[in-house]
C-alpha positions in Angstrom: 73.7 -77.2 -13.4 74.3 -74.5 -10.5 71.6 -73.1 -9.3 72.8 -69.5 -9.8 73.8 -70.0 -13.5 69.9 -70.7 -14.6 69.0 -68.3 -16.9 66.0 -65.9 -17.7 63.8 -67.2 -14.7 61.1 -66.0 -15.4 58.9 -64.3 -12.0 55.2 -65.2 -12.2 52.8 -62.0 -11.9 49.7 -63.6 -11.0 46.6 -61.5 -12.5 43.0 -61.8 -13.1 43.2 -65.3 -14.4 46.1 -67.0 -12.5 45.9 -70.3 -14.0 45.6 -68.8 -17.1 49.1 -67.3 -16.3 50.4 -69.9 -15.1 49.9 -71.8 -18.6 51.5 -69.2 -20.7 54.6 -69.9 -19.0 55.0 -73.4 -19.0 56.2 -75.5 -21.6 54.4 -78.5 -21.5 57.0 -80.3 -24.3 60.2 -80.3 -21.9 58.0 -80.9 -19.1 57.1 -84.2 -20.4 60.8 -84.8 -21.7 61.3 -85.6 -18.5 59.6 -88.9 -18.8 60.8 -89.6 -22.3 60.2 -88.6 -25.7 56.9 -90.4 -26.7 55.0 -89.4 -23.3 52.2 -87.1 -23.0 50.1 -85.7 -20.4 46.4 -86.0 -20.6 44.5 -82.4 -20.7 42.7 -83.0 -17.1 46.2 -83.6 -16.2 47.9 -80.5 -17.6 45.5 -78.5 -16.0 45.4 -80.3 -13.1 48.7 -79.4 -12.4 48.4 -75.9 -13.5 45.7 -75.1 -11.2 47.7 -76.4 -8.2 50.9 -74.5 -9.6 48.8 -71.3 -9.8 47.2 -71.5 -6.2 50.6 -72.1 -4.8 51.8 -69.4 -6.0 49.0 -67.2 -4.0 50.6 -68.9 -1.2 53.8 -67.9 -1.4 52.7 -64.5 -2.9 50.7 -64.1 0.5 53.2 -65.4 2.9 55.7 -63.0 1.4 53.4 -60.0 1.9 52.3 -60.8 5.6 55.8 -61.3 6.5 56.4 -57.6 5.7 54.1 -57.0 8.7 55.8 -58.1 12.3 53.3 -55.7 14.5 51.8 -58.6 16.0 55.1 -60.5 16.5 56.3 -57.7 18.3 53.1 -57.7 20.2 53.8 -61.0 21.2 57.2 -60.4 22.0 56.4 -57.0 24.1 53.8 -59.2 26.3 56.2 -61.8 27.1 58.8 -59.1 28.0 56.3 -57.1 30.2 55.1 -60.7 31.8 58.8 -61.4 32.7 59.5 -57.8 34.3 56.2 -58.1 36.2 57.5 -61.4 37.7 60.3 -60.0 38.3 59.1 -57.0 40.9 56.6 -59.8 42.4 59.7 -62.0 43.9 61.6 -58.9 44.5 59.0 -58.7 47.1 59.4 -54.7 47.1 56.2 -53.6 48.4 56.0 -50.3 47.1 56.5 -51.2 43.4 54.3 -54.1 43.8 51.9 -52.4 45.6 52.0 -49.1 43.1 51.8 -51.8 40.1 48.8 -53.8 41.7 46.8 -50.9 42.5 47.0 -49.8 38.9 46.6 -53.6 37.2 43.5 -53.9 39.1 41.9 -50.2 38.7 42.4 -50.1 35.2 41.6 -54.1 34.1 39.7 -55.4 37.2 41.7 -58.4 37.7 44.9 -58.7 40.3 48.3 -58.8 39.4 48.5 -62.8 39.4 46.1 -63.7 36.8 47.2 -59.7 34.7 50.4 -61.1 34.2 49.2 -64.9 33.4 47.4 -63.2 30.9 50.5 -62.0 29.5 52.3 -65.0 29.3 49.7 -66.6 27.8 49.7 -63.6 25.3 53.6 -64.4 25.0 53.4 -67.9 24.3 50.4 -68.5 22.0 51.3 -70.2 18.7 48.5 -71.2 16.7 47.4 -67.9 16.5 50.4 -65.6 15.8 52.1 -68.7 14.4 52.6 -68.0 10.6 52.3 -70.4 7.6 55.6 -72.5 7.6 57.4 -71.7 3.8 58.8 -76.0 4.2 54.8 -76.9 4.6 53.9 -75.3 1.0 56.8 -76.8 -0.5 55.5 -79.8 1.4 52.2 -79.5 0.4 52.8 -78.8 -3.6 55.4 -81.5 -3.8 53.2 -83.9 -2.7 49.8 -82.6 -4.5 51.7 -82.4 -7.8 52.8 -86.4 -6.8 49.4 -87.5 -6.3 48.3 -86.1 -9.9 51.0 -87.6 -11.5 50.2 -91.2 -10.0 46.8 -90.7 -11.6 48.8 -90.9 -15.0 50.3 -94.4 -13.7 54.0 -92.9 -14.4 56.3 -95.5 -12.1 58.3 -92.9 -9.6 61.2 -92.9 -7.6 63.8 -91.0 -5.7 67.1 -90.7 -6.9 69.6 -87.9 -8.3 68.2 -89.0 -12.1 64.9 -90.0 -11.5 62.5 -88.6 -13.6 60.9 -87.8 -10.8 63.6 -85.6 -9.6 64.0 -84.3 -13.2 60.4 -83.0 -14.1 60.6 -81.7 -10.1 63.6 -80.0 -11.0 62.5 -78.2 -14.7 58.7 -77.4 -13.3 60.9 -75.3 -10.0 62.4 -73.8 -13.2 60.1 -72.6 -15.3 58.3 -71.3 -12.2 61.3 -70.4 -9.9 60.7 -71.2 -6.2 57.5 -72.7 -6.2 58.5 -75.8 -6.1 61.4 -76.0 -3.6 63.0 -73.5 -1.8 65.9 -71.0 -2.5 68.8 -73.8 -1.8 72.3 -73.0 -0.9 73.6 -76.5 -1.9 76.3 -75.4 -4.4 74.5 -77.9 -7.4 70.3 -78.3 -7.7 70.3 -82.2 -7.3 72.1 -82.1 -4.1 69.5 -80.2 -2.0 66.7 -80.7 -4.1 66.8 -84.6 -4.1 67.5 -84.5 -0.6 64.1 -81.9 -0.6 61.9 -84.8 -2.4 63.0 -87.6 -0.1 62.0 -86.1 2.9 58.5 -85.1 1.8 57.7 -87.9 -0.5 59.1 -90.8 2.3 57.0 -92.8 2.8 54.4 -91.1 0.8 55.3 -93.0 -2.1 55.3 -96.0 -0.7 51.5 -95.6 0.5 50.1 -94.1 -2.8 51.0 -97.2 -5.1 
């Protein structure tokens, strides 16, 4: 099935009671189609799953809404900028823009021009602050928290292109579209999506049974 012919995706709304939302909208019978016709999930499971499905979608609601704000990217960028052009007039060695520059660094911030533009850089160049959440680490993270639930139920999983793995992966990302993996550009959903599952679940697997 191509990704773009999927119809009536529903988007997710979360209100007052997320998980509660986030129940409404699944359909718990094809979900657990995907593992055959007599299985069923236990209720601790079900909401289980729903609970992690709900929070995610927090995540990816607040990631959304912080990247609409770049002021302290551009922060970041501006001090790096003003770092480099403040290096620049040091090796120029022209003593009256240094010497204008330095007389203003250290009247208005008390340090010298040295350790003002270190400052800078270090401004520049920090990433655990200004760093953002990575959108791969929550598809990471949900992949392999909705994995670990579903070994509780003792369901034997693997990776391949019609695992049922793959398939429940597959109908859950869905019935809640991109929560589970990313928007994909591969022209059908197993091709990017099983490639998606073996590189977060690699090894994972392997250690969890």
């Amino acid at each position: 099935m191509r990704d773009q012919e999927t119809p009536n995706r529903k988007k997710l709304n979360l209100g007052i009671d997320a998980i509660g939302t986030v129940d409404t909208i699944l359909s718990w019978d094809k979900l657990e189609m995907c593992f055959g016709s007599s299985f069923r999930f236990s209720t601790e499971t079900k909401f289980e799953i729903t609970k992690e499905l709900a929070l995610q979608q927090g995540r990816l609601q607040k990631l959304s809404s912080e990247k609409k704000s770049t002021k302290m990217f551009d922060f970041q960028k501006n001090a790096k900028n003003l770092a480099e052009k403040i290096e620049i007039i040091i090796e120029t060695k022209d003593s009256r823009a240094l010497s204008s520059v330095s007389d203003i660094i250290k009247r208005e911030t008390g340090v010298g021009i040295r350790d003002f533009c270190d400052a800078l850089k270090a401004l520049g160049s920090t990433e655990n602050i200004l760093e953002p959440v990575r959108p791969n680490d929550l598809f990471r993270d949900i992949i392999r928290k909705i994995v670990k639930i579903l070994l509780k139920e003792n369901i034997p999983l693997s990776l391949h292109v019609q695992s049922t793995l793959n398939k429940f992966m597959t109908e859950l990302d869905r019935q809640l579209p991109e929560t589970i993996f990313p928007v994909s550009n591969a022209r059908y959903i197993e091709e990017g999506r099983i490639r998606i599952l073996k590189d977060y679940l690699r090894g994972y697997l392997r250690s969890n049974t």
